[in-house]
N, C-alpha and C positions, 0 to 999 in steps of 0.2 A: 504494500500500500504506500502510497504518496500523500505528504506533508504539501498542501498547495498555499501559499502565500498568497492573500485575498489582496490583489493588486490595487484595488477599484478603494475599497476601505482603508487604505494605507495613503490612496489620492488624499484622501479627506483627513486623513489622519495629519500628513503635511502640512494642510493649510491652516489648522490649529497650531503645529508643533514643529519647529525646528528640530526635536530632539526624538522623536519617534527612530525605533533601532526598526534598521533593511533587515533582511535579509540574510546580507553578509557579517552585519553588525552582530547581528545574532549568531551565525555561527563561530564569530569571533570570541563569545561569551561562554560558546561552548566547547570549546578549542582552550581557551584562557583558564576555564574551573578546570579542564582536565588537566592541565599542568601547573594547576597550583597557585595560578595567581591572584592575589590579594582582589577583593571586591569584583569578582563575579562568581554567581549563584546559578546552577541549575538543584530545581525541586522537582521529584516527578510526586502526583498526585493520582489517588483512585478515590471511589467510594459512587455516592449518591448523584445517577443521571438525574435526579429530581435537582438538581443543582449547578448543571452544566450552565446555564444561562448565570448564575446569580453569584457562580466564583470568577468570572470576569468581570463582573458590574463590580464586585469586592474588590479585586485587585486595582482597579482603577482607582480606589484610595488610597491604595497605598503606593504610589506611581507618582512621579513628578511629569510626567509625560504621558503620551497618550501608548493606549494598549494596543503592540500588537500583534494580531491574530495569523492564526498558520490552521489550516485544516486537511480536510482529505478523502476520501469515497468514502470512508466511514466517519457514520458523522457523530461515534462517543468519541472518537479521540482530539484533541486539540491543544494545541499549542502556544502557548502567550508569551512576550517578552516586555520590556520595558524598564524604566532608570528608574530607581527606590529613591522616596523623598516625597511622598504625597501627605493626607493628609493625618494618616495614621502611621504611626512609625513600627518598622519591625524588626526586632530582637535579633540580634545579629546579625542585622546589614545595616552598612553602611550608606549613607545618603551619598546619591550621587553611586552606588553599587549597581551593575547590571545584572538583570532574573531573567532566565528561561523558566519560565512551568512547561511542564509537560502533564497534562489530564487525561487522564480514560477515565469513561464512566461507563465502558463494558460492565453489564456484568452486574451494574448497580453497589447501591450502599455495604454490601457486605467483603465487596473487594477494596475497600479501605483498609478492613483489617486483612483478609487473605493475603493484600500483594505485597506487604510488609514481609512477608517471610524472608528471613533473615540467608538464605541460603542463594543469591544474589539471582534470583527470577520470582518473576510472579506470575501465579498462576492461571493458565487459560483458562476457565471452566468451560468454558463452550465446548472449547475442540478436546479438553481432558489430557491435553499433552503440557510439561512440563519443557521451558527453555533455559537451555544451563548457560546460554551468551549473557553477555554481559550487554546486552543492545544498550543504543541509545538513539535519541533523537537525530540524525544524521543529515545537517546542515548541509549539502557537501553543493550546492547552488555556484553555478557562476553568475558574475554578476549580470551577463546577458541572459540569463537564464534561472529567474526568479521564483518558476514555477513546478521547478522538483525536486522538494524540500521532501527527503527520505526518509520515512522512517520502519523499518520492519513491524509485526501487530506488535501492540505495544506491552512488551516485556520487561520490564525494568524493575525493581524492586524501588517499592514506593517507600516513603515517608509518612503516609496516612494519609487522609481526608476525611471527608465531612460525611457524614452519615440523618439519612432521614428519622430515624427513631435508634433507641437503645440497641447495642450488639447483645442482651441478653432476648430480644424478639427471635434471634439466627440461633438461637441454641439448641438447635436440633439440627441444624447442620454441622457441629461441630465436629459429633461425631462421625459425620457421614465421609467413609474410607474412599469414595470419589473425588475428594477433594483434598487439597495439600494441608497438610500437620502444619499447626497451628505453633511453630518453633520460634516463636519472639515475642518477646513481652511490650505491651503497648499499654498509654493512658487514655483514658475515654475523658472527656470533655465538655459538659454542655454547653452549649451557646446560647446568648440569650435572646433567640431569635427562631423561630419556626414556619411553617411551610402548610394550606390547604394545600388538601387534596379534592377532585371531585368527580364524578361520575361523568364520563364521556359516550358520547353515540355516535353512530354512524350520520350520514345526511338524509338518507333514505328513513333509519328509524326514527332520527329526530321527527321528519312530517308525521310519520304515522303515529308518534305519540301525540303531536299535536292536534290531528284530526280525531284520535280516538278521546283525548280531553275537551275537543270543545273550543279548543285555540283557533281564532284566524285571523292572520296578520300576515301584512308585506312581506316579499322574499326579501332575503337580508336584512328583516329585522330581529335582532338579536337581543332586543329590551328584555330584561327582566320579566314584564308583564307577558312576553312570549315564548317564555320558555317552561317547555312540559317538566313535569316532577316525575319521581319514580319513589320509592319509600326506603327504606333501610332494609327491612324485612323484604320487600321484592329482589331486591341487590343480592343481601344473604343467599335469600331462596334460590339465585343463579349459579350462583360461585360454589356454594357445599358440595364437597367430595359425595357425601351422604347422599347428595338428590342428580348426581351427574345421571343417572342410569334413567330416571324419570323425565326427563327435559327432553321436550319434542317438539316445545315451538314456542313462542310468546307469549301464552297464555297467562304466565304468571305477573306480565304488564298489561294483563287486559287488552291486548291483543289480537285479532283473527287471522294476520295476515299469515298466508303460507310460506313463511321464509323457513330456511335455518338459520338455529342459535348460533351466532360468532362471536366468543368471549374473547379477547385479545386480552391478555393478561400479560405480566411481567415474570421473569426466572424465581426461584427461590433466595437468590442473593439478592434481590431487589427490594431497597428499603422504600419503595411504593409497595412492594407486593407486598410488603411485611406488616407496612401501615393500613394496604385495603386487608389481609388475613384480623390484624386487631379488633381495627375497627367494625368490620362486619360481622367476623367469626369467633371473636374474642380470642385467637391463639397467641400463644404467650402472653396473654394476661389471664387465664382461667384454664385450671384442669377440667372443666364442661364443656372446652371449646369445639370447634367442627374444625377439622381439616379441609384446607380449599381444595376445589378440583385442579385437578393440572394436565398437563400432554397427554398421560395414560390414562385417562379417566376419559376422553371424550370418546362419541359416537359418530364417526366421519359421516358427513352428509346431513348428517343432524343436529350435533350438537361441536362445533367444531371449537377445538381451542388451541391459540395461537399464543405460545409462550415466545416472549421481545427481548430481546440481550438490555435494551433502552429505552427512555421516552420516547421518542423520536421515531422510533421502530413500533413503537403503540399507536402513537400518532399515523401512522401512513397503515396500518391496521385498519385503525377505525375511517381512515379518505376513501376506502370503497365506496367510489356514489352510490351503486348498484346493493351492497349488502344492507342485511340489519346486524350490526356489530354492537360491539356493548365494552367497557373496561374503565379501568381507571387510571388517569394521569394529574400529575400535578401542577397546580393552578398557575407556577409561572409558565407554563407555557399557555397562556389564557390571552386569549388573541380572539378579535372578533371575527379578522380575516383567514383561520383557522376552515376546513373540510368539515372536519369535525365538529361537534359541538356539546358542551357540557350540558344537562341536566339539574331541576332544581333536585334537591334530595330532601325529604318530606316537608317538599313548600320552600324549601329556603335553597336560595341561590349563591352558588362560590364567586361565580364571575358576574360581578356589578356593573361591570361595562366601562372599569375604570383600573382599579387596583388588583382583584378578583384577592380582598382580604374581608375587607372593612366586615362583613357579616360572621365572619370567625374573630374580629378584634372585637364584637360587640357583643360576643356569647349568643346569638340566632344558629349561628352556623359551626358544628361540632367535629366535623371530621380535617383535624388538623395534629399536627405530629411537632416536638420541637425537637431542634438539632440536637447533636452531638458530632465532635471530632474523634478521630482516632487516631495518636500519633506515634508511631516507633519508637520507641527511648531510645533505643539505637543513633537515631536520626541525628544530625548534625545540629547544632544551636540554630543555625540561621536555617532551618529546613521548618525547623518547631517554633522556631519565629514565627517563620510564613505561614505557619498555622493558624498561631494563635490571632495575627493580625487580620488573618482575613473573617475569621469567628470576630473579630472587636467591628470588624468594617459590615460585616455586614449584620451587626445587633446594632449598631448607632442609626440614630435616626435624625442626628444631624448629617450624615453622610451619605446615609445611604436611603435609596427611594427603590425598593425591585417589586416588581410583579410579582404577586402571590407569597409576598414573606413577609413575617409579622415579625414585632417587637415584643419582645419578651418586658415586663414592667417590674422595673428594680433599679438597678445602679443607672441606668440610662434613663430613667423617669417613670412618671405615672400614664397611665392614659388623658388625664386632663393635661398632659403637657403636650400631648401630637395624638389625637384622637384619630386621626387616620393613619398612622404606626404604630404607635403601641395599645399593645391588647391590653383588656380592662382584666384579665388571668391569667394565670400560669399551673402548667402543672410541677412548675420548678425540675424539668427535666425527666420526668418519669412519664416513658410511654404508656404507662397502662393507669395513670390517675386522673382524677378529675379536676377540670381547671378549676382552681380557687380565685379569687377576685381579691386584689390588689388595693391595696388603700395609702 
């Protein structure tokens, strides 16, 4: 796979910034950390595709210059660079220091911790092969040739990242002998800052919810007022392992039409999958819980389910005009110009038409998860800097504005200080409690 340098975005990036790093500049950075010299950084990063969008909007605080982007046919992985000196400062760099990150969010939130393994690769789950190179991001760009920025799937033994909910949600894959032994010790981290999630449809089922509720309105109108509901317990009743063998059509949305079910759902390392498993099925917050359905559970033809390495791969899931598909993604990627379209969940809507929070910072809307980091102790000072500063950039709310993420309320304020950032609760970092309200 190929690292492509977004030319067009780097135009623009210019006419703001005399000091945005090329290309070359960048491989200079990375050429310079491998031999040692003083103030330059490469960090590689994994964990939560529910986050790809909102750990460049963060680093952009912490940057004297503007971010920039490197991508590639696949679109978890990506690439950032830029000069340290923004508005948040990071624990072992130096202002005026150059950063490569390097990001995959293959795989989701659970390969924060996995690709930390200390044993210098980390691990594909997809393909279940192990790479003992020591890859790296591979600059190797002439300068008339800006657009084939190398890099093998991305192999690298990480430093950690950000995670959608607790690593004790995965603890059932810990044991699971498919996957790499868990040989390094890391700190888990709350942030004080979290993420809705919400119920996604196809285009095709979005109408047919709306004509079987009663809704009618303009095409492309996306108001609040026109968008169908579906209930918790309908959701449930889709996803349980328990009822995969029963599901033969819509019926359970009140439905007639003759489709097949198409669940597009997320891997088991996916801390979306792990937040729609809580929240609907109660798993890992209750021994009562249901096990969701997955790959081996469906009915080809009937009830089909599509497990996504990522977002983005859920997202072009649910773009079939033609199907009725169903799953869930999270709310920063909450776009009105979106295929897809969210659903209210019993009456209450994620995406406002604005922020797609403000209904989970007011306690109407309950399906939301808070962060955690996970960081390699191993890790270098300025690697678990970049951590921590991008957890402090993106819990400010003097700094930071992202789509579908809330402020956590405490040391950055109350809700009566930015009533459209910070939530009026917390559940002070624990995936499985209930938000208490903040005073």
């Amino acid at each position: 796979m190929k690292l492509k340098f977004i030319a067009v975005a780097v135009a623009a990036i210019a006419a703001q910034s005399a000091f945005a790093l090329t290309p070359l500049q960048t491989k200079a950075v990375q050429i310079n950390f491998q031999n040692g010299v003083a103030n330059n950084h490469v960090v590689y990063l994994s964990g939560a595709s529910a986050l790809a969008k909102s750990v460049p909007g963060a680093l952009a605080k912490l940057c004297s210059d503007s971010v920039t982007t490197f991508t590639n046919a696949d679109s978890n992985i990506k690439a950032y660079s830029c000069t340290v000196g923004g508005a948040v400062p990071v624990a072992g760099m130096a202002v005026g220091s150059k950063l490569l990150v390097g990001l995959s969010v293959s795989e989701g939130s659970f390969s924060g911790v996995l690709s930390q393994n200390a044993t210098n690769f980390t691990y594909d789950i997809g393909a279940g092969v192990k790479n003992v190179q020591n890859n790296q991001i591979d600059f190797s760009a002439v300068a008339s040739d800006a657009a084939t920025l190398i890099p093998a799937v991305f192999r690298k033994q990480t430093a950690g990242g950000f995670l959608d909910v607790e690593p004790r949600l995965f603890d059932d894959l810990v044991s699971n002998p498919a996957l790499a032994a868990l040989n390094v010790s890391y700190t888990t981290t709350p942030v004080a800052a979290g993420q809705s999630f919400g119920v996604a449809v196809s285009p095709a089922l979005y109408a047919a919810l709306q004509v079987a509720q009663g809704i009618t309105c303009a095409a492309g109108d996306y108001s609040v007022a026109c968008q169908p509901s579906i209930s918790k317990g309908q959701y449930a009743s889709l996803v349980a392992q328990s009822n995969a063998g029963f599901i033969a059509d819509w019926s359970v949305l009140g439905l007639s039409d003759a489709q097949p079910v198409n669940l597009c759902r997320r891997v088991a390392t996916s801390g979306t999958q792990a937040a729609s498993n809580a929240f609907f099925l109660g798993k890992g917050c209750s021994s009562a819980a249901f096990d969701p359905s997955a790959a081996a559970d469906q009915n080809a033809g009937t009830f089909n389910i599509v497990e996504n390495s990522g977002s983005s791969n859920v997202a072009t899931c649910l773009s079939n005009a033609s199907n009725f598909a169903i799953g869930v993604i999270s709310a920063e990627n909450a776009l009105a110009t979106t295929t897809w379209k969210f659903v209210k969940l019993d009456g209450v809507a994620v995406w406002d038409g604005v922020k797609a929070r403000q209904n989970t910072i007011d306690q109407k809307y309950d399906f939301a998860f808070e962060f955690v980091t996970a960081t390699r102790n191993s890790a270098s000072a300025a690697s678990q800097g970049l951590i921590a500063a991008l957890g402090t950039a993106i819990a400010d709310p003097l700094v930071t504005d992202l789509t579908g993420i809330f402020i956590v309320p405490g040391a950055a304020g109350i809700n009566a200080d930015a009533p459209g950032k910070i939530a009026k609760a917390t559940t002070g970092g624990n995936s499985c409690a209930a938000p208490l309200y903040y005073f």
